[in-house]
KOLDRENSE-316899 format. One line per 4 residues: number of its first residue (from 1); for each residue x, z, y of N, C-alpha, C, O. Coordinates in pm, whole numbers. Each point is the difference from the previous one (the first is absolute). Layout:
<atoms>
NUM = X,Z,Y,X,Z,Y,X,Z,Y,X,Z,Y | ...
</atoms>
This chain:
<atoms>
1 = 641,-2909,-4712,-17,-23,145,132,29,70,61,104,-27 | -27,-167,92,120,26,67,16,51,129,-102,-6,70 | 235,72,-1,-16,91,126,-19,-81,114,8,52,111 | -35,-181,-124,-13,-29,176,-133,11,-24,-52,42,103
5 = -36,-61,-194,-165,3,24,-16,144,113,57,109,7 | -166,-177,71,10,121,98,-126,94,-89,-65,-17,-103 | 81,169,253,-27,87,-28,-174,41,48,-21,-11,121 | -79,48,-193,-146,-8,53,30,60,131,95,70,34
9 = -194,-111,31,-17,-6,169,-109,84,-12,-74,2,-99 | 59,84,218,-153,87,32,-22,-94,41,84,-82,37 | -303,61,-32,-24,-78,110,-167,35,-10,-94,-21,-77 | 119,84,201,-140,39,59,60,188,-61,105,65,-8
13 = -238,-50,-17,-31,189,-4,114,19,-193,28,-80,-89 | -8,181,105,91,72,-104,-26,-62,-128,83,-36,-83 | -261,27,76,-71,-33,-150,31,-157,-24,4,-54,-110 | 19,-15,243,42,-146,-37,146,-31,24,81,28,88
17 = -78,-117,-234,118,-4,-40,12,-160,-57,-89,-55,-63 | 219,-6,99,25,-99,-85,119,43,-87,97,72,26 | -134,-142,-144,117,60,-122,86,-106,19,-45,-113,-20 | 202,132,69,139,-62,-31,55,105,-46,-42,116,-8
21 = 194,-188,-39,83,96,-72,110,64,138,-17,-25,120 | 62,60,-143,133,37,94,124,-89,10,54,-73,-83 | -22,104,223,97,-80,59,136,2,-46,8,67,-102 | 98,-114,137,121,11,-31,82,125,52,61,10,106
25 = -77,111,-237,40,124,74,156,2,45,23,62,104 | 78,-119,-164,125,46,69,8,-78,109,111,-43,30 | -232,5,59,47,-28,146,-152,-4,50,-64,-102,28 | 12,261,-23,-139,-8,79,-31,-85,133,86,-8,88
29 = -184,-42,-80,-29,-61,132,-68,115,81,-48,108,-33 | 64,-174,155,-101,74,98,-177,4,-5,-72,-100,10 | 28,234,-26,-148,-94,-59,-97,161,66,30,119,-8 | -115,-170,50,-75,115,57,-100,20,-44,-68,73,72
33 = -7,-123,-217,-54,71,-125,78,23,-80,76,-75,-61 | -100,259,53,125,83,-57,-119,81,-99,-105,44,47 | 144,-33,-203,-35,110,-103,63,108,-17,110,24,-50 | -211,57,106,94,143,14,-90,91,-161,-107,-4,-61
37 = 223,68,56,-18,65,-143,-29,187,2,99,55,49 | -173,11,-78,1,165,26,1,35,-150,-69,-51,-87 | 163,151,74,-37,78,-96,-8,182,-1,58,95,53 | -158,-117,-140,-57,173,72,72,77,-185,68,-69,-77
41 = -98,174,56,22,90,-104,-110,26,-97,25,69,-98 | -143,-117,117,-95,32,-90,5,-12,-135,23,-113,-43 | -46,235,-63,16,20,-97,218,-47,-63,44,-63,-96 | 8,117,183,134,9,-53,26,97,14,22,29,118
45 = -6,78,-217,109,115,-32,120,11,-45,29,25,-117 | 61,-48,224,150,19,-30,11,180,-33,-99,70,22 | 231,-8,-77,20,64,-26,102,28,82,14,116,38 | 72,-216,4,142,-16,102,-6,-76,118,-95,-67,39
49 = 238,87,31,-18,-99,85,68,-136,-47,2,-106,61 | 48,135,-178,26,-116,-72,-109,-122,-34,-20,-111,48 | -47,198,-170,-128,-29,-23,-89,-93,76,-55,-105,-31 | 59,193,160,-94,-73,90,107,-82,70,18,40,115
53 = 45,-122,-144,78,-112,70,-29,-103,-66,-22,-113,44 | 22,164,-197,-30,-98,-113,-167,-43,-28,-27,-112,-42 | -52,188,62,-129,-37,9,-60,-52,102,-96,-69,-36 | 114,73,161,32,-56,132,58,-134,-57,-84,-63,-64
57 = 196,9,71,33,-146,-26,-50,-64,-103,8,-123,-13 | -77,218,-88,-110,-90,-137,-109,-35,99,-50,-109,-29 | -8,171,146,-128,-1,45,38,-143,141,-73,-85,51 | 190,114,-36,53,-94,91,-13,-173,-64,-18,-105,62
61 = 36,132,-215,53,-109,-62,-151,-94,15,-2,-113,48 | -117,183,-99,-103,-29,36,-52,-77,139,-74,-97,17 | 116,145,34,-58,-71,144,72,-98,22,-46,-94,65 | 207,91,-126,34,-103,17,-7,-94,-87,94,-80,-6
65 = -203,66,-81,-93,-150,-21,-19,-52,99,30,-119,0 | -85,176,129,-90,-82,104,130,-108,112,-24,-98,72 | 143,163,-96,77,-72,73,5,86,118,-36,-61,101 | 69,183,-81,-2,35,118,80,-51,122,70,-99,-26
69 = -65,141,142,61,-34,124,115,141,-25,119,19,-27 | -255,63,58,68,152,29,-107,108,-85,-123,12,8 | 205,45,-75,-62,151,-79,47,98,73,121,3,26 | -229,115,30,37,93,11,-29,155,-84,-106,19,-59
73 = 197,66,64,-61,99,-80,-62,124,96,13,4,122 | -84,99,-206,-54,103,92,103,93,42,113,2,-49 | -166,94,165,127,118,49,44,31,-91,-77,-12,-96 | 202,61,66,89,74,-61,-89,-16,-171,-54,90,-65
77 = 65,-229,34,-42,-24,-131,31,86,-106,-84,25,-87 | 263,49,87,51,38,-110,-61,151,-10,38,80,-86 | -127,-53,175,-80,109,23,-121,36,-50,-43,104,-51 | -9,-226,78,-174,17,-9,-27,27,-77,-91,78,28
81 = 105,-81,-167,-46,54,-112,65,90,-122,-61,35,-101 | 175,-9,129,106,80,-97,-113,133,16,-74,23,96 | 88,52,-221,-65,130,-23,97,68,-83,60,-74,-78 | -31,195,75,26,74,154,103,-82,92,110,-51,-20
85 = -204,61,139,109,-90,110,137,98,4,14,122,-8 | 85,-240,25,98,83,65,54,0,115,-60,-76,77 | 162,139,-24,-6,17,145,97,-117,31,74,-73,-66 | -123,98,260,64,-124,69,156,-14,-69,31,-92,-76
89 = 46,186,112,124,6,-30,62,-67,-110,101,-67,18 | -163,80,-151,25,-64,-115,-60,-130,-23,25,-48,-110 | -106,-30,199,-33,-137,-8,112,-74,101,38,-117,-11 | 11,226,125,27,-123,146,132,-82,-83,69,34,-96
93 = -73,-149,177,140,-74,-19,39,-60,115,-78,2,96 | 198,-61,-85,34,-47,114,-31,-180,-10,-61,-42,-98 | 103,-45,199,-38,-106,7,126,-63,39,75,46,86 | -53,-168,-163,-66,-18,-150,36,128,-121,98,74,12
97 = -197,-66,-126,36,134,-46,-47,-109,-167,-25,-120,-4 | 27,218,-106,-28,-56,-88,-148,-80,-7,-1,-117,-38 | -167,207,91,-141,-87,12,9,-98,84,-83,-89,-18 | 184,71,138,16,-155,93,61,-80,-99,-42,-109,-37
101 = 161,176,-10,69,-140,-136,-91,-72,-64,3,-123,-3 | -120,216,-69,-52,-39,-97,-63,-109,21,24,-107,-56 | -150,135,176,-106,-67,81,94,-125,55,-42,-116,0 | 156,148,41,63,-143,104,-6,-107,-156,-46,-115,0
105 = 93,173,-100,-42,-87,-140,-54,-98,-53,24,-112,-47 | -153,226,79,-144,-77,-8,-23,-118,126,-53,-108,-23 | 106,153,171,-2,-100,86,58,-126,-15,-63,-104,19 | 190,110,-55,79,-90,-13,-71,-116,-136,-13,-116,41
109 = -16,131,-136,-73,20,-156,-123,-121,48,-15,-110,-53 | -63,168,168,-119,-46,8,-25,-61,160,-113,-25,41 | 228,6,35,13,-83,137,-126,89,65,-97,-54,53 | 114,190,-66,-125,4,77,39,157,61,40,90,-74
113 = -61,-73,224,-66,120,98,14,80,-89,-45,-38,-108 | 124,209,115,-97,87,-42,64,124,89,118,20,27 | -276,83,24,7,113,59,1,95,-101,-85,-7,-90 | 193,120,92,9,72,-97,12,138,87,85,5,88
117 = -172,110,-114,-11,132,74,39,70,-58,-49,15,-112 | 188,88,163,57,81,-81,11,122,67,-76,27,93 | 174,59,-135,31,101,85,133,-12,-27,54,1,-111 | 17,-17,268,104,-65,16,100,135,45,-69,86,56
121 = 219,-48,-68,62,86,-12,118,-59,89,92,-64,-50 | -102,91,184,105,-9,96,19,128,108,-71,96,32 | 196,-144,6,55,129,73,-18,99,-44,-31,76,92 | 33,-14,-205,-91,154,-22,-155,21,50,-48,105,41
125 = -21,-238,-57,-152,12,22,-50,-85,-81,44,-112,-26 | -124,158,-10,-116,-84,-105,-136,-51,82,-92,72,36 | 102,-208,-18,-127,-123,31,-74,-16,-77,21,-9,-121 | -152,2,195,-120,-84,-100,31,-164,53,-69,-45,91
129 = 148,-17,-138,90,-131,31,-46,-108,-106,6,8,-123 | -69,-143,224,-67,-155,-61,102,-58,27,45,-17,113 | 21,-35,-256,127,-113,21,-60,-109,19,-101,-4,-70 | 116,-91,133,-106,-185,-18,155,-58,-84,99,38,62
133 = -71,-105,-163,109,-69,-110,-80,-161,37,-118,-35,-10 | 225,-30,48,-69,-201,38,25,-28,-159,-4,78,-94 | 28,-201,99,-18,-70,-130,72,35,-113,-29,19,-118 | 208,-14,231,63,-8,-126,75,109,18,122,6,15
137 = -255,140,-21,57,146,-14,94,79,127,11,122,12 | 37,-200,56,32,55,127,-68,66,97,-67,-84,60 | 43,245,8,-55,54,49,14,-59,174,87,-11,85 | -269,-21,-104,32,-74,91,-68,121,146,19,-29,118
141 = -63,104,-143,-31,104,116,-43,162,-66,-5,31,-119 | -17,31,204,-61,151,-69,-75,37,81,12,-46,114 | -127,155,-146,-90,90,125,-23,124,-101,-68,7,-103 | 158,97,176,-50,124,-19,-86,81,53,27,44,112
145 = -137,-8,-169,-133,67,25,40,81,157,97,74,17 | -166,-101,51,-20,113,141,-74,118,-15,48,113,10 | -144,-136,-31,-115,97,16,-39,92,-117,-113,29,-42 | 256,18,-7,0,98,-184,-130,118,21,-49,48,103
149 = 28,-34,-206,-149,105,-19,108,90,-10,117,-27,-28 | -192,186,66,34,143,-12,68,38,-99,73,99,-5 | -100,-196,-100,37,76,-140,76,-59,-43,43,46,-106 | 6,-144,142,96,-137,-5,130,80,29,99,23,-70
153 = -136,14,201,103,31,78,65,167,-83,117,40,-7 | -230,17,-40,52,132,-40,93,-24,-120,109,56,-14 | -184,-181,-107,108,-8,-67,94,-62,-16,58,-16,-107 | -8,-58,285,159,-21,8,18,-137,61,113,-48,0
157 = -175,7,32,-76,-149,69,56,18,132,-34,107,51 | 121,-192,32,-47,-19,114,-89,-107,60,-74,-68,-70 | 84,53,230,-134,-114,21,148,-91,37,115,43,-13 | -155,-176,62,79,-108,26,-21,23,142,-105,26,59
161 = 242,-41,-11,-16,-20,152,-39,-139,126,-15,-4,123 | 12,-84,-224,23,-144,67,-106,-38,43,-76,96,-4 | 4,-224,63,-109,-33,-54,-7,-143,-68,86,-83,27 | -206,50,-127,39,-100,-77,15,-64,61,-58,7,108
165 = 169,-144,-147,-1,-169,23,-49,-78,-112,-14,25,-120 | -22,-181,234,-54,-89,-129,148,-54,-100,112,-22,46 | -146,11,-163,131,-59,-45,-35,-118,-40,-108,-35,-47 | 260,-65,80,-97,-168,-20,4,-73,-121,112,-25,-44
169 = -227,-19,-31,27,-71,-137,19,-177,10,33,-64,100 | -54,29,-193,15,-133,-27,-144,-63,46,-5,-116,41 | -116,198,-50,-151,-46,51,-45,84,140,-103,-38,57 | 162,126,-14,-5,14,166,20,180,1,36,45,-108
173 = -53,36,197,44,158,15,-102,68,-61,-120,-23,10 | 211,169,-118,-115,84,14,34,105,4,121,15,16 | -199,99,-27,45,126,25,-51,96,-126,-74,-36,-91 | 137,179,110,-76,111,-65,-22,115,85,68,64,80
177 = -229,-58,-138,-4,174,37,-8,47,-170,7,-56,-110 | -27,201,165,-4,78,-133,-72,135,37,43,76,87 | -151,-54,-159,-117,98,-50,-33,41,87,-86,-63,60 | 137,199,1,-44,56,93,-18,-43,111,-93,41,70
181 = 181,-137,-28,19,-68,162,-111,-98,20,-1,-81,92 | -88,89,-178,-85,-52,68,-65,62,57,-56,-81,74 | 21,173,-52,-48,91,93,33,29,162,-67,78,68 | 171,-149,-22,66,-50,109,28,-125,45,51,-80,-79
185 = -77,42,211,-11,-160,-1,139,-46,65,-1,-114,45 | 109,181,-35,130,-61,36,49,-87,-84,31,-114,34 | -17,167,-171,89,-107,-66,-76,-109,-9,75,-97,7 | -190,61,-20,-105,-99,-57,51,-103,145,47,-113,-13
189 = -72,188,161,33,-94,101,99,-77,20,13,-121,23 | 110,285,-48,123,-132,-1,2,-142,-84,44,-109,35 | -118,156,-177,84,-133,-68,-106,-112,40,11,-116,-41 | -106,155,119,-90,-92,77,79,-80,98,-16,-121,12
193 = 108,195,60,66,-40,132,125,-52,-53,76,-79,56 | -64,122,-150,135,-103,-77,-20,-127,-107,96,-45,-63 | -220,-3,51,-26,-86,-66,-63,-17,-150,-30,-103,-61 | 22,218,30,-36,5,-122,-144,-44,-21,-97,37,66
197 = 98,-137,-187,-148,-49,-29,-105,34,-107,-117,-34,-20 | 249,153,-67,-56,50,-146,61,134,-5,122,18,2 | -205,73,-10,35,133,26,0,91,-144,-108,54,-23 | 218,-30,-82,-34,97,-93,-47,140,-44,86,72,50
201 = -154,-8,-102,-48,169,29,29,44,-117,-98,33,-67 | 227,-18,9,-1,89,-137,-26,130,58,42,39,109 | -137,44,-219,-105,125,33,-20,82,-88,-12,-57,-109 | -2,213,102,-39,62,-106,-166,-5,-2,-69,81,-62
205 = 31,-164,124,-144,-15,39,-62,-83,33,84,-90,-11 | -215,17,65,-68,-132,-25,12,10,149,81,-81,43 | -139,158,52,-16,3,183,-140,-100,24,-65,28,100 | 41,-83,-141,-145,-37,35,-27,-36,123,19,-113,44
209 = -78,234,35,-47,-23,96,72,-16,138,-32,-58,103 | 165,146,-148,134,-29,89,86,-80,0,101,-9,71 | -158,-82,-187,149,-102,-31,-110,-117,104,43,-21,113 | -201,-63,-159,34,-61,15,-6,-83,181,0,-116,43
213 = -5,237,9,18,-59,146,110,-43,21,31,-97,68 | 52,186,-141,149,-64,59,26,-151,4,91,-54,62 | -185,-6,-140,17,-155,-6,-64,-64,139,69,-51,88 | -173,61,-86,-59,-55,96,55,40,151,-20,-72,97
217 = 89,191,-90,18,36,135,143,-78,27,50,-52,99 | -10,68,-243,169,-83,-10,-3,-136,-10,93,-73,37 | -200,33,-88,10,-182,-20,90,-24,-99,89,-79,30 | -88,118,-122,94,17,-149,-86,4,-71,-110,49,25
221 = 159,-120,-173,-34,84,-144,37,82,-47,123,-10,-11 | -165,107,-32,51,102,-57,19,45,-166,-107,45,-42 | 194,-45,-42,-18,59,-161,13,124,-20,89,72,44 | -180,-41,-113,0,192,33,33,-14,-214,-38,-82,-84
225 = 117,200,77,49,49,-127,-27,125,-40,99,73,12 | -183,-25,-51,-10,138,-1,49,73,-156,3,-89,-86 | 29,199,40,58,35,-75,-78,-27,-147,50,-58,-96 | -167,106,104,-142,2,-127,-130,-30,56,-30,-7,119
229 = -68,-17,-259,-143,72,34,-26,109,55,44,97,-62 | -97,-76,151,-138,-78,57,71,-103,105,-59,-106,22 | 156,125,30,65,-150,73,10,-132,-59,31,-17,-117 | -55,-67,190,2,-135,-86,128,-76,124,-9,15,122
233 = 87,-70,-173,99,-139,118,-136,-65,0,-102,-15,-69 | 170,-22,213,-127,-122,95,148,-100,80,119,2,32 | -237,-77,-33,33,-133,110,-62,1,110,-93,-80,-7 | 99,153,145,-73,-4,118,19,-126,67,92,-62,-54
237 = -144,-2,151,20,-142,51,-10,66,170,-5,121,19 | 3,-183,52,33,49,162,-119,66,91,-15,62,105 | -83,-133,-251,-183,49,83,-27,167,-59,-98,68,30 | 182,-37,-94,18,142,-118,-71,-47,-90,-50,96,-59
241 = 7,-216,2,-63,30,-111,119,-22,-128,116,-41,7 | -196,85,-118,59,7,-120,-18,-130,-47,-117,-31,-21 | 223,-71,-5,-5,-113,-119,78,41,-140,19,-88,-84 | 4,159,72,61,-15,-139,48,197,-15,41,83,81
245 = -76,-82,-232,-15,140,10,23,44,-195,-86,-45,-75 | 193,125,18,-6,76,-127,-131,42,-37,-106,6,62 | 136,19,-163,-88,40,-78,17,42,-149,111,-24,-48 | -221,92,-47,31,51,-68,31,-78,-144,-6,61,-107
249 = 36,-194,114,-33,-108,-110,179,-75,35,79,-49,-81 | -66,65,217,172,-2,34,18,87,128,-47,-17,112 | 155,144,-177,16,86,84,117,-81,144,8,83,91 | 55,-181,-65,73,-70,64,-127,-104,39,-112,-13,-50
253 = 169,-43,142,-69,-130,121,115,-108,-15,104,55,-37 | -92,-194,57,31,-79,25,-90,-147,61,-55,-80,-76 | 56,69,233,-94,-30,69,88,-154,110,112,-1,53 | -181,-67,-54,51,-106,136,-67,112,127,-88,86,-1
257 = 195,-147,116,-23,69,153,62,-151,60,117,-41,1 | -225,-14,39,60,-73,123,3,14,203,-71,-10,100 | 244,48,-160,1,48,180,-29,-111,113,21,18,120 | -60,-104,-163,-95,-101,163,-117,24,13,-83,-91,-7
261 = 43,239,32,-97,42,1,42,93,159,112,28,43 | -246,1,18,4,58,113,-180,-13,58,-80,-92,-15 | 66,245,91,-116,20,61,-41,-15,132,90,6,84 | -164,-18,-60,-62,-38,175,-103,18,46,-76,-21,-95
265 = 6,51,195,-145,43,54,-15,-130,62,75,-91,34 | -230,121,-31,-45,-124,-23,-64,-39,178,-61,-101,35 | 88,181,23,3,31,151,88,-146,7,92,-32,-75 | -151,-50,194,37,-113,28,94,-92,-50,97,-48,58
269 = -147,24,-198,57,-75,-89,-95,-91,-132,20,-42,-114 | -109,44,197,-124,-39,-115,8,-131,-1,-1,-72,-100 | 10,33,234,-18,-123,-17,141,-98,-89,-6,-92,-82 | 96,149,130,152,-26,-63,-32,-22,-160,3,-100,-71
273 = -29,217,50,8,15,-172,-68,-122,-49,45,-97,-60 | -182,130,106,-114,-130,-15,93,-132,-64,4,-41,-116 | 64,-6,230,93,-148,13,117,43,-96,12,-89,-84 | 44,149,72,86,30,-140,-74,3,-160,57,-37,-103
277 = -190,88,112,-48,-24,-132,-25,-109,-17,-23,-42,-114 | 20,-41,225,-46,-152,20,76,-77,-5,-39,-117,-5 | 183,147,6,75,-91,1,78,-27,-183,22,-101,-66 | 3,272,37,48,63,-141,-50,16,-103,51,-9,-112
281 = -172,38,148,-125,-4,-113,70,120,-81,26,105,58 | 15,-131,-248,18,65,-78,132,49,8,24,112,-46 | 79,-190,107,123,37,27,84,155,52,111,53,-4 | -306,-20,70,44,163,59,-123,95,-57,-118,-34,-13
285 = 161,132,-11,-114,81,3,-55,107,91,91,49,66 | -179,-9,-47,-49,71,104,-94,137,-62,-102,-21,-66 | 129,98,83,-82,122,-48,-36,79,116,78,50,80 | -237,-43,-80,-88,48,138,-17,169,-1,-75,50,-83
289 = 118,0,140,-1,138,8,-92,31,131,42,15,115 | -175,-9,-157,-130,-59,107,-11,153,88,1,-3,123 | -10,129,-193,31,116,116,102,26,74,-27,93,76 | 89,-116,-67,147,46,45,32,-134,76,118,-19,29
293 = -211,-75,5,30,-162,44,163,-15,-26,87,-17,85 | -74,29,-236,164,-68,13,-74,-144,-134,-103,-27,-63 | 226,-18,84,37,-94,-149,163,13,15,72,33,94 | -50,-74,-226,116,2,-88,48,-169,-12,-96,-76,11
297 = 197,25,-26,8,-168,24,115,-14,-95,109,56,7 | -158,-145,-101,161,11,-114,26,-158,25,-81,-91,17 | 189,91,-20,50,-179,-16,13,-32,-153,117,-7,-39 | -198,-10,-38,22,-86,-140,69,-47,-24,100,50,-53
301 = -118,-189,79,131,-146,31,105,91,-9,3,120,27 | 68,-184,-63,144,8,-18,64,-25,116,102,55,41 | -180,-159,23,78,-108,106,-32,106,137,54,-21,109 | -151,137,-133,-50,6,122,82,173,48,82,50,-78
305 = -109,2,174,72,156,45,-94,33,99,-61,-76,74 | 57,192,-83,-47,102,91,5,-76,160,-76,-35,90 | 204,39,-120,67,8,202,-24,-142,35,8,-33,118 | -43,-72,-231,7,-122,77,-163,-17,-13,-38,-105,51
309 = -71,186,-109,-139,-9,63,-8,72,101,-52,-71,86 | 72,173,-46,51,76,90,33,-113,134,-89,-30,79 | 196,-12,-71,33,-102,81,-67,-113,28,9,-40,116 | -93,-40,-214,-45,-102,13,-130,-5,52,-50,-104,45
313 = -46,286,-54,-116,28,35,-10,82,106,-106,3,64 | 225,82,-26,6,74,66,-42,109,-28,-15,68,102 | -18,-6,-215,-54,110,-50,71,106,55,108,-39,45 | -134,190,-28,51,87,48,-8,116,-139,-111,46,-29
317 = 205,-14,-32,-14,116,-105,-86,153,78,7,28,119 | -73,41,-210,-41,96,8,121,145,117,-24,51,109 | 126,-35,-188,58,48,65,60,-63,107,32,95,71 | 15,-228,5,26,-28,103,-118,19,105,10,15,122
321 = -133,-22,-204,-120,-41,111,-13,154,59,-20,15,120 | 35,106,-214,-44,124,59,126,46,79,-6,77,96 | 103,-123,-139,169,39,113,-86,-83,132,-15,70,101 | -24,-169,-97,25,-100,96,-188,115,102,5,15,122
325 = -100,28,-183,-64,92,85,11,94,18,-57,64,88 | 146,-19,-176,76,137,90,97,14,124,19,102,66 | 40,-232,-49,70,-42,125,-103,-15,119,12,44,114 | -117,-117,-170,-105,-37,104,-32,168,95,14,30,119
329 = -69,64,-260,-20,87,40,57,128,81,-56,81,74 | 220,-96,-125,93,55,113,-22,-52,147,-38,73,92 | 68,-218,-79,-14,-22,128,-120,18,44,-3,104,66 | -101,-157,-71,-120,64,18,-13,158,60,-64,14,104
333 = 112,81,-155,-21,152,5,157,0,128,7,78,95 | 72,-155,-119,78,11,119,4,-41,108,89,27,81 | -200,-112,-58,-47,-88,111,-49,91,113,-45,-49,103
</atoms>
């Protein structure tokens, strides 16, 4: 088979799939069904941080059967499982350091995304620091952890002062948080207010019930990475639900996410939608989220986008519609 045969397309929900091969990687197109790749640590015992660089890219090698877009790994991977851990000090490196060489490698190797969480060694401070590496291994942004746990910090961690940005790929912006910060809704907003449409969570932990609002309140997907069992990587979609999720048969995920997806209440728009299913039929999909009167609206088609049903129906997204009554309601109360 040869490289211009294109690359399978999502179309419709995660479970449907058409099988093509992949596109012509030394010159990705623009394409907004993106396979994002997680790999978690389950059942790998490194001994080093060597070790675990090398079992890490065997586990990497795996997922990249599926053709990824973008692999990411969990927090401070070269961590998660060494017994006896050793301390921050003797893992940190600087950036680029020898584990960015390695990984930019594998990027370059396999035309594909990868988030790599380390503990990064600048100025005389040690980061819990997510490199994002583009295709061909060049660091293409970083986010060092804000919100370090107690014990983080005791053994030598500082927090990041910044707050995240989206960084831009070849299939549209995304961002990272990392473990703890989800527990705070700043960073999640900004990369809301900066564009981001796919949000990463490498984690020493699964977050559950805290991770998955962040989607829905953000209008993002989210890939959560967590270190082991009992955590599993998930694929959240913008409604928080889970499409795609590890498990114990493959400790890694490799999943389609198509970002022409977006949510909306169903508050004076019924009739709209109505005439869009009527016009699109199978071309879009629609997923009814009947308590919460939202739906979810994916553009299938290839041919079709978010912003130009949006435009052509007048639809109002979920979050514009509640900005747009909270204005009402200022003036109102200022009247």
């Amino acid at each position: 088979m040869n490289q211009s045969t294109s690359r399978r397309r999502f179309v419709g929900s995660a479970a449907a799939l058409m099988a093509q091969s992949a596109p012509v990687h030394s010159e990705p197109a623009k394409r907004r069904q993106v396979w994002v790749g997680a790999v978690t640590m389950d059942d790998l015992e490194p001994r080093s941080k060597q070790e675990a660089i090398e079992v890490t890219l065997a586990r990497m090698d795996k997922v990249a059967e599926r053709k990824p877009d973008i692999v990411s790994l969990t927090e401070t991977f070269e961590l998660a499982s060494i017994r006896p851990r050793p301390t921050y000090d003797q893992l940190a490196e600087p950036i680029p350091g020898p584990t960015i060489s390695r990984m930019a490698e594998w990027a370059r190797s396999h035309n594909c995304y990868v988030i790599c969480p380390i503990h990064e060694r600048q100025g005389g401070k040690i980061y819990n620091t997510a490199v994002v590496l583009d295709r061909s291994g060049h660091v293409a942004g970083t986010y060092r952890k804000v919100h370090v746990v107690e014990n983080e910090m005791e053994l030598g961690a500082s927090c990041g002062r910044s707050a995240p940005v989206a960084i831009e790929t070849d299939f549209g912006k995304i961002g990272v948080q990392i473990c703890f910060d989800v527990n705070w809704a700043d960073g999640w907003t900004a990369l809301k207010q900066a564009g981001a449409e796919l949000v990463f969570w490498p984690s020493a932990y699964a977050g559950g019930r805290a991770l998955y609002p962040q989607a829905w309140r953000n209008q993002y997907h989210i890939v959560s990475v967590p270190w082991h069992h009992p955590g599993v990587a998930e694929v959240i979609d913008p409604s928080g639900d889970v499409i795609a999720a590890s498990g114990p048969w493959e400790p890694w995920l490799c999943a389609p996410v198509n970002l022409e997806t977006a949510l909306f209440h169903t508050d004076f728009q019924m009739d709209k939608v109505r005439k869009l299913e009527a016009k699109y039929g199978r071309a879009v999909g629609i997923k009814w989220l009947h308590p919460e009167n939202w739906f979810q609206l994916e553009a299938i088609d290839t041919g079709l986008t978010i912003a130009q049903l949006k435009s052509e129906f007048g639809l109002v997204p979920l979050d514009e519609y509640l900005n747009r009554a909270e204005r009402a309601q200022r003036a109102n109360m200022s009247a």
